[in-house]
C-alpha positions in Angstrom: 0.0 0.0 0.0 1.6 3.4 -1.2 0.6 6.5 0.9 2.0 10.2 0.2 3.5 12.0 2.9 1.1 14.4 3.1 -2.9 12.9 4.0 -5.4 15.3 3.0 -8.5 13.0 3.8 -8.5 10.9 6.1 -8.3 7.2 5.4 -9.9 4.1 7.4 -7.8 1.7 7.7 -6.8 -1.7 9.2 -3.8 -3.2 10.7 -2.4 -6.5 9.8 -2.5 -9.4 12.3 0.9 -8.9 14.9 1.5 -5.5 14.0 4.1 -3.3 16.3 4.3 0.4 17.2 7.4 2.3 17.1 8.4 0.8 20.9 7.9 -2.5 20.0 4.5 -3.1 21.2 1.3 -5.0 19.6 -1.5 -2.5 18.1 -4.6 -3.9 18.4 -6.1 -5.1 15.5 -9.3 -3.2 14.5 -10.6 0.1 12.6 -8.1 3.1 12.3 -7.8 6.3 10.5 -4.6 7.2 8.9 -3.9 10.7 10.1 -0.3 11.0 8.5 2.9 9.8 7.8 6.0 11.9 9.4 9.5 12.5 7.4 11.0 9.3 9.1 8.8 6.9 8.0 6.3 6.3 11.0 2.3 6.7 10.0 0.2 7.9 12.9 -2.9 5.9 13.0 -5.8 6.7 15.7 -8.3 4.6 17.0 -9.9 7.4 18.6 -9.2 10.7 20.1 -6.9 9.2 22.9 -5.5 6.3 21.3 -3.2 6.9 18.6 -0.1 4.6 17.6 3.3 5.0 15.2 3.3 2.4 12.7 5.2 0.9 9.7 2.8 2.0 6.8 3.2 -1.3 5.6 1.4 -3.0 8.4 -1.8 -1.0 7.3 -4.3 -2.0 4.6 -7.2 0.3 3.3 -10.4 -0.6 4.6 -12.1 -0.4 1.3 -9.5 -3.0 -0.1 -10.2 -5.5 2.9 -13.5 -5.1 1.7 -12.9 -5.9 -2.1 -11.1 -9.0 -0.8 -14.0 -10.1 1.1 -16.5 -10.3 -1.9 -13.7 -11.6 -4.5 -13.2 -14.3 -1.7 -16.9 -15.2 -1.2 -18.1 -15.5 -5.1 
């Protein structure tokens, strides 16, 4: 999944199964929004407006693509 470095909308999206934060810790898996990805690689994803988390942008998929998956995988 390719993101710019600048978000002008925010995106939904999900985490991959066993993804870590920047200190090493599990984020749980659930429903996100991509707020934006800083100059050193790290995209800030919040699950709300306390709970926010540093992640490798390529431990995120866009919701709208799990969805796409979901009906290609049940036909």
């Amino acid at each position: 999944m390719t993101f710019n470095n600048q978000v002008n909308n925010l995106d939904d999206v999900n985490v991959k199964p066993d993804t870590r934060n920047h200190k090493g810790f599990f984020v749980q898996e659930g429903d996100y929004k991509l707020m934006s990805i800083d100059e050193s690689g790290w995209a800030l994803i919040c699950l709300d407006d306390a709970v926010c988390h540093y992640v490798d942008p390529d431990n995120l998929q866009e919701t709208k693509e799990l969805i796409g998956e979901s009906a290609t995988v049940q036909k």
